[in-house]
C-alpha positions as CSV (number, residue, x, y, z in Angstrom):
1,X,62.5,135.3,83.8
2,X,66.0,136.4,83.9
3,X,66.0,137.1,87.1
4,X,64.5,133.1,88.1
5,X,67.3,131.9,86.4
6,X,69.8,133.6,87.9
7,X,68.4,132.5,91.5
8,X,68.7,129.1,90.2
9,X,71.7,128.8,89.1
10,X,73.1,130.7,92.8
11,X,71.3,128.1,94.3
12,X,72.4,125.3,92.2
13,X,76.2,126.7,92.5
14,X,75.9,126.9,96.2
15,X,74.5,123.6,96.8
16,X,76.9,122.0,94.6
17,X,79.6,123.3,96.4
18,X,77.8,122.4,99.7
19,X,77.2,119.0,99.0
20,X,81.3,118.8,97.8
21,X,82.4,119.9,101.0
22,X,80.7,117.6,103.1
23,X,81.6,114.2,100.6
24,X,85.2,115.2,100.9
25,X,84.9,115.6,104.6
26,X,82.8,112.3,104.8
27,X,85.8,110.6,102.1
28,X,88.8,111.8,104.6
29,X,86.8,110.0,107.4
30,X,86.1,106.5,105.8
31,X,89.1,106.1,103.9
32,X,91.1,106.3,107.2
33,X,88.1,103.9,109.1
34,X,89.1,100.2,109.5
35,X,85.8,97.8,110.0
36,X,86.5,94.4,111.8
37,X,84.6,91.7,110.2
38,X,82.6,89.9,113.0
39,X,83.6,86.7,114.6
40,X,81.6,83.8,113.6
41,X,80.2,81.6,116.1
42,X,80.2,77.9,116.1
43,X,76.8,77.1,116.7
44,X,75.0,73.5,116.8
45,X,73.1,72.6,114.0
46,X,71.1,69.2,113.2
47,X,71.5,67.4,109.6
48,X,68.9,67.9,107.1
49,X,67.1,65.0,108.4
50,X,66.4,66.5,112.0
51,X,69.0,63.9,113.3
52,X,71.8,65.3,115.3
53,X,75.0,64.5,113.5
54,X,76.8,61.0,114.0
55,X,80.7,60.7,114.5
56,X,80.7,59.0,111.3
57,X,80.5,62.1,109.5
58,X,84.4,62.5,110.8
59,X,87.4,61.2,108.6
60,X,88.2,57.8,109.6
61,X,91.1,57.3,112.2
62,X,95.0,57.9,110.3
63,X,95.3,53.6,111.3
64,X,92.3,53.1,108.7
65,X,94.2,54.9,106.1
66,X,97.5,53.6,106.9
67,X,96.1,49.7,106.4
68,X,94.2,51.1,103.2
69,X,97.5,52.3,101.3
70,X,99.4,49.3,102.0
71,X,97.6,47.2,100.0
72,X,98.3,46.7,96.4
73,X,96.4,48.0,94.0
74,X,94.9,45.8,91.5
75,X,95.6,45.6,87.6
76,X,92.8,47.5,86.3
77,X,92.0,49.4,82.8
78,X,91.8,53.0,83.0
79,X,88.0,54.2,82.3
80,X,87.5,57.9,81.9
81,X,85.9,59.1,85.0
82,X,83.1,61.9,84.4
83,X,82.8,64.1,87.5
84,X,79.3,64.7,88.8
85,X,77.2,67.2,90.5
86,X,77.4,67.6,94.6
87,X,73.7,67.4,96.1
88,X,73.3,70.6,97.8
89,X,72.3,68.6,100.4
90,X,75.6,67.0,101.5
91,X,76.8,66.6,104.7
92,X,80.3,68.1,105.8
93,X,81.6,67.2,109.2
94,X,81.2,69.4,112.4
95,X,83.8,72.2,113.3
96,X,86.4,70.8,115.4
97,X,86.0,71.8,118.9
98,X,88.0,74.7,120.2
99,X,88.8,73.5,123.8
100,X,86.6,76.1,125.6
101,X,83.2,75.4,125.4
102,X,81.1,78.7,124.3
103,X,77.5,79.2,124.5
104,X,75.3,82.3,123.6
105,X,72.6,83.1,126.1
106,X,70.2,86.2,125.6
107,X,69.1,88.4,128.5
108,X,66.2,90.8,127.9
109,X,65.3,93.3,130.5
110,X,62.8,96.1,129.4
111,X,64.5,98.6,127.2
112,X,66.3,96.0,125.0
113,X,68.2,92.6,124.9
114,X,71.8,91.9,125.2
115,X,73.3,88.6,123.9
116,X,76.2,86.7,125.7
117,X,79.2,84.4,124.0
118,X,79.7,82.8,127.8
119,X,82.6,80.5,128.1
120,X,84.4,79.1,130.9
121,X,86.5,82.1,131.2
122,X,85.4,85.0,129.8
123,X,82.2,86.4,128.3
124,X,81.9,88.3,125.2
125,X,79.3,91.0,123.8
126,X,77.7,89.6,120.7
127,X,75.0,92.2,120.6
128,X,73.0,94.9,122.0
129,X,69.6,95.8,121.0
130,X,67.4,98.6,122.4
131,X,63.6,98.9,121.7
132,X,62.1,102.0,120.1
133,X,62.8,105.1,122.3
134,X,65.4,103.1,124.8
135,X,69.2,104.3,124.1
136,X,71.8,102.2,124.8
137,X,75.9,102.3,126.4
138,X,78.1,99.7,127.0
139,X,80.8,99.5,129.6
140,X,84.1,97.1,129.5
141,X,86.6,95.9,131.6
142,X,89.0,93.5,132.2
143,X,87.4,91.1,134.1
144,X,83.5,92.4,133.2
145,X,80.8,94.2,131.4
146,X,77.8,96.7,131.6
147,X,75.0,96.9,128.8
148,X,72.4,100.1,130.0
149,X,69.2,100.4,128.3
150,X,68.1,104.3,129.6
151,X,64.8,106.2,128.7
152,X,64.4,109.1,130.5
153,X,64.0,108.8,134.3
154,X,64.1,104.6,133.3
155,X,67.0,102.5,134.0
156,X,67.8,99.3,133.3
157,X,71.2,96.8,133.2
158,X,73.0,93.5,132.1
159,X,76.0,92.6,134.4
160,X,78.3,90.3,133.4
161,X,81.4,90.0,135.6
162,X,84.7,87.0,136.0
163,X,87.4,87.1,138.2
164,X,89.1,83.9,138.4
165,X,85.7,82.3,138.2
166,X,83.3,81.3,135.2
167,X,81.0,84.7,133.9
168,X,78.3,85.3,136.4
169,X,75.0,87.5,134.5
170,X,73.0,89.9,136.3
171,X,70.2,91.9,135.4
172,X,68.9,95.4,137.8
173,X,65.5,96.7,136.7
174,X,65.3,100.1,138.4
């Protein structure tokens, strides 16, 4: 019985001290790591009706408010004013456009799927995803890009390349 216990408590001792070396290694690591929050894309959405969104969702035009504040208010007596609840379904007006029109396109080939931010002058990875058993690398450059899905023997890419010229996307299934 003696004997168990002392087993135990080596083994306890040692994987104690095992399992402290490695968090402290794994600490030093992530305390040192920076993570980059993703970028948010703009993307399209219709209003809770289904209707696309009307330009009079926008504030009105700095004129409109000009005329507005000119006028004199009228003598009124003051009522308390009790504020109430937002609908969760209220509208808020569309993102202001950027100037460069951006569009995310997805390009599967067999092995994965690679999705595109294309805009006129550039293209950016937004993601990469292999299927079960593929592995995946991604190449970058200046002026392109190279997603590879491999498995084995298997083969298969997503070009995207601009020089002076909006992004052009090929795929090679080899």
């Amino acid at each position: 019985m003696r004997n168990g216990l002392v087993q135990l408590g080596a083994w306890a001792a040692a994987t104690g001290a095992a399992v402290a070396l490695a968090w402290f290694g794994v600490h030093a690591v992530l305390t040192g790591a920076a993570f980059e929050q993703p970028a948010a894309l703009p993307l399209p959405s219709p209003a809770a009706d289904g209707a696309p969104r009307t330009p009079s969702a926008t504030p009105p035009p700095e004129s409109t408010r000009a005329e507005a504040s000119t006028q004199p208010a009228s003598p009124t007596t003051a009522t308390p004013h009790t504020p109430t609840a937002t609908p969760s379904t209220s509208r808020r007006p569309a993102p202001e456009p950027t100037g460069t029109t951006s569009s995310v396109k997805s390009y599967p080939v067999p092995g994965g799927r690679v999705a595109l931010d294309i805009r006129q002058d550039r293209a950016s990875l937004v993601s990469a995803t292999p299927d079960p058993g593929w592995q995946m690398q991604v190449w970058n450059g200046d002026q392109w890009m190279r997603v590879d899905f491999t498995r084995g023997t298997q083969a298969n890419s997503v070009f995207v390349y601009w020089n002076g010229h909006p992004p052009i996307v090929e795929t090679a299934v080899r």
